[in-house]
TINU-230382 format. One record per residue (C-alpha): y, z, x; residue in one letter; residue number from 1. Coordinates in Angstrom, 2 decimals, always signed. Layout:
// TINU-230382
> Y, Z, X, a, NUM $
...
This chain:
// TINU-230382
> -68.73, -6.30, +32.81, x, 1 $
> -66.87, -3.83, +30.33, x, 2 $
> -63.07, -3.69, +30.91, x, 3 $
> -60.14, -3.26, +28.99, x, 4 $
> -56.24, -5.17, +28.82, x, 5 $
> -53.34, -2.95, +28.42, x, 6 $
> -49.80, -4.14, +28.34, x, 7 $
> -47.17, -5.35, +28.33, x, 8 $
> -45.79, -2.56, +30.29, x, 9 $
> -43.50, -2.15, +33.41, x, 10 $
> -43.57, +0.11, +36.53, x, 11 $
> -46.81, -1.09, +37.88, x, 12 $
> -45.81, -2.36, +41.22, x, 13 $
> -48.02, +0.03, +43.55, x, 14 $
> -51.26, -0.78, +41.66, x, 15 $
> -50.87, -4.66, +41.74, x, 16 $
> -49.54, -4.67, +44.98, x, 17 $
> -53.16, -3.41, +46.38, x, 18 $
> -54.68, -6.49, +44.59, x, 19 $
> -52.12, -8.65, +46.23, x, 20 $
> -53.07, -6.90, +49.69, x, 21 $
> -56.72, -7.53, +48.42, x, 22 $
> -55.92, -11.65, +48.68, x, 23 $
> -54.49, -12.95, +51.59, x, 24 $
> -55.18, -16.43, +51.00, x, 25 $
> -53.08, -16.28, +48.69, x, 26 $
> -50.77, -13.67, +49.45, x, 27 $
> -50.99, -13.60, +52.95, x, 28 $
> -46.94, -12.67, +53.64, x, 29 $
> -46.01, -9.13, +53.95, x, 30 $
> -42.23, -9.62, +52.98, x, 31 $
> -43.58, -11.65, +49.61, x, 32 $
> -46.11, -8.67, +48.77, x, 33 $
> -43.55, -6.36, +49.21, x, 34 $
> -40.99, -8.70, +46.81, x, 35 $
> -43.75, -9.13, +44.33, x, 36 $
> -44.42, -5.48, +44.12, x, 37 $
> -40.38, -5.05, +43.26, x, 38 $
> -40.51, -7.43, +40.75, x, 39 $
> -43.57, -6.29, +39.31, x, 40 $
> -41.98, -2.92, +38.53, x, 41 $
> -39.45, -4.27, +36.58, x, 42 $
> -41.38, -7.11, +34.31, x, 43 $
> -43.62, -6.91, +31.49, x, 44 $
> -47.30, -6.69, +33.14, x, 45 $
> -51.13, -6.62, +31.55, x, 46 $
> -53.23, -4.69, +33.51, x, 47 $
> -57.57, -5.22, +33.24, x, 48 $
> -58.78, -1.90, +34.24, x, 49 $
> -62.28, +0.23, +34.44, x, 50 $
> -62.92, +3.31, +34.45, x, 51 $
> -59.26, +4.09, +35.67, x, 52 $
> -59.42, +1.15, +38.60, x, 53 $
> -56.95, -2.02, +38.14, x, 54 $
> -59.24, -5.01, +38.75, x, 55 $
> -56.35, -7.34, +37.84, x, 56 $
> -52.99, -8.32, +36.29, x, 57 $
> -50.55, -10.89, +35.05, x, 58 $
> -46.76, -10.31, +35.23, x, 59 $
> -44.39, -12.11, +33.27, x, 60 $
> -40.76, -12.66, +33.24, x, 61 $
> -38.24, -14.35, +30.57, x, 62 $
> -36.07, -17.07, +31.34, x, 63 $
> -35.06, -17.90, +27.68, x, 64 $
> -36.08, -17.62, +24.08, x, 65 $
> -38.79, -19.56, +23.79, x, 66 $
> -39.58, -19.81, +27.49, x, 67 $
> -41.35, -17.19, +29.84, x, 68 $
> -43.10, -17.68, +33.38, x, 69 $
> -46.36, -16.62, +34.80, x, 70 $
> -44.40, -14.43, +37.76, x, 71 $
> -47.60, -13.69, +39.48, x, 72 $
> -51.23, -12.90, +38.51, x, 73 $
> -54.17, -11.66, +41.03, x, 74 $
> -57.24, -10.70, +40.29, x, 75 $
> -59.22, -8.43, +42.72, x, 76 $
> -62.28, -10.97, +44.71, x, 77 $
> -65.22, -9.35, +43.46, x, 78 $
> -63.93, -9.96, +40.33, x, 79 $
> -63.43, -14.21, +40.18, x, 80 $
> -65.09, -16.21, +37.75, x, 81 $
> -66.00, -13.48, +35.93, x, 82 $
> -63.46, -14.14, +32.84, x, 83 $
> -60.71, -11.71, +33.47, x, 84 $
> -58.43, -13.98, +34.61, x, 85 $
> -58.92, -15.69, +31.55, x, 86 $
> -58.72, -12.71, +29.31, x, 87 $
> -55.14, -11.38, +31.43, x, 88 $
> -53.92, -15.09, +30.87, x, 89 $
> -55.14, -15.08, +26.94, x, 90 $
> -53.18, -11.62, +26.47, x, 91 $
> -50.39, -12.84, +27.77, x, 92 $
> -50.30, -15.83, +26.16, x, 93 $
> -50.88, -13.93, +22.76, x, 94 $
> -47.81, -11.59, +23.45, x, 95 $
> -45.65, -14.52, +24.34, x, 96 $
> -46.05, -16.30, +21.14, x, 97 $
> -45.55, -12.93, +19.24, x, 98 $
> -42.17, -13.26, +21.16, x, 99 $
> -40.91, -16.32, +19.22, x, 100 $
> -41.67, -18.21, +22.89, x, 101 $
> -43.72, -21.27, +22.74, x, 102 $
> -43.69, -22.22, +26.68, x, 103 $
> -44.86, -20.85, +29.82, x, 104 $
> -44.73, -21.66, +33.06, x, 105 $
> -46.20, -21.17, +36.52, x, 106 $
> -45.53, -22.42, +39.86, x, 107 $
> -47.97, -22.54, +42.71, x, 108 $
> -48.47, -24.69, +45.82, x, 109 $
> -48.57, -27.92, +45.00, x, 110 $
> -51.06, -30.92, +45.52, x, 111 $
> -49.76, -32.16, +48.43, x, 112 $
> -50.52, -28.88, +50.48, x, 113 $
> -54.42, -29.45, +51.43, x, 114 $
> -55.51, -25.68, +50.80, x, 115 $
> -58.38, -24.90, +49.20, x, 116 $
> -57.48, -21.00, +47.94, x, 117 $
> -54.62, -23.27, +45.82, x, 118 $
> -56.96, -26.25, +44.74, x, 119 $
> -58.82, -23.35, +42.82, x, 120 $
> -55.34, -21.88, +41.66, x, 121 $
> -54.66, -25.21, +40.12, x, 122 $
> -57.73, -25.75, +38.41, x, 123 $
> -57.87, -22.53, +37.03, x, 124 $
> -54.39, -22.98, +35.66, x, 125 $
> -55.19, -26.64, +34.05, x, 126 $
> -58.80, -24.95, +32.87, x, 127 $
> -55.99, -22.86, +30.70, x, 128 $
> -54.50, -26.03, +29.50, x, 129 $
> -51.57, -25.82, +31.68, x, 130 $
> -50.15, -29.54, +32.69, x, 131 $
> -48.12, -30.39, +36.07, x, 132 $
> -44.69, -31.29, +34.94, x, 133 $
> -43.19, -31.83, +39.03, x, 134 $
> -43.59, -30.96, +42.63, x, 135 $
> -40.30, -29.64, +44.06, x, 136 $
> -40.38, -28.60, +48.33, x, 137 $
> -37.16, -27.78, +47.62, x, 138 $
> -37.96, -24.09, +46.26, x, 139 $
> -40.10, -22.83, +48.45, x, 140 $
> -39.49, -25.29, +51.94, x, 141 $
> -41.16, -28.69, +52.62, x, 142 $
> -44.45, -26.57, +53.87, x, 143 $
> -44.95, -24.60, +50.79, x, 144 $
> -44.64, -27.74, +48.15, x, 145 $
> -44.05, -25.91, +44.66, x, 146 $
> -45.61, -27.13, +41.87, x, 147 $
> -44.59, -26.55, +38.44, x, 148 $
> -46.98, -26.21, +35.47, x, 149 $
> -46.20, -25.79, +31.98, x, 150 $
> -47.76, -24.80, +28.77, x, 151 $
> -47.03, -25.10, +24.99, x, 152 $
> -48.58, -21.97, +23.30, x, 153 $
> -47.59, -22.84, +19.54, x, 154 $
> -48.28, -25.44, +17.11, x, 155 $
């Protein structure tokens, strides 16, 4: 599979929104999709494209210095375990650190939600060497349980 990673770059709501669209157990809220495609336009994004079609993306936003989050990411289905989530996180990892920022973060339901779209969301995540740091249902409501995951990116 020959693709390509562009970014960081901003204003690339409408295209990621269709992969959101694409996932609904995972994005399965119209108000969110609509938020996330917002947000999107405003923060630094990578894009994986072919041949002129986005086949997935990470978004990214700043929260200090050294620290940055993992906004949102999706990656269109026929495209999973294919690597290109793991090239989108690698790229954005790589840009982070060029940054000065040595942390990043990413929230997601947490373990105490039995759903098995976010089991594979979590391993993925820990696959990438991300490490739970704390459940909070305080964030998202005591039926979304949000999990926080955290990363060191420099030595």
């Amino acid at each position: 599979m020959s693709y390509s990673i562009q970014g960081p770059i901003l204003g690339k709501g409408a295209a990621c929104e269709q992969i959101l669209r694409a996932l609904p157990d995972w994005f399965g809220i119209e108000e969110a999709i609509v938020q996330y495609g917002q947000a999107i336009d405003r923060l630094l994004t990578f894009l994986a494209e072919q041949a002129g079609e986005v086949l997935g993306f990470i978004s990214l936003k700043q929260h200090y210095a050294g620290s940055w989050e993992v906004y949102v990411m999706g990656v269109s289905p026929g495209m999973h375990r294919q690597g290109l989530g793991k090239a989108l996180m690698q790229a954005a990892e790589t840009y982070v650190q060029s940054q000065g920022g040595g942390y990043l973060q990413v929230k997601t339901l947490g373990y105490s939600h039995p759903d098995e779209a976010y089991t594979r969301t979590r391993a993925f995540y820990q696959a990438m060497g991300f490490c739970p740091l704390e459940e909070i249902p305080q964030v998202w409501g005591d039926a979304n349980p949000c999990l926080i995951l955290v990363k060191k990116i420099t030595g």
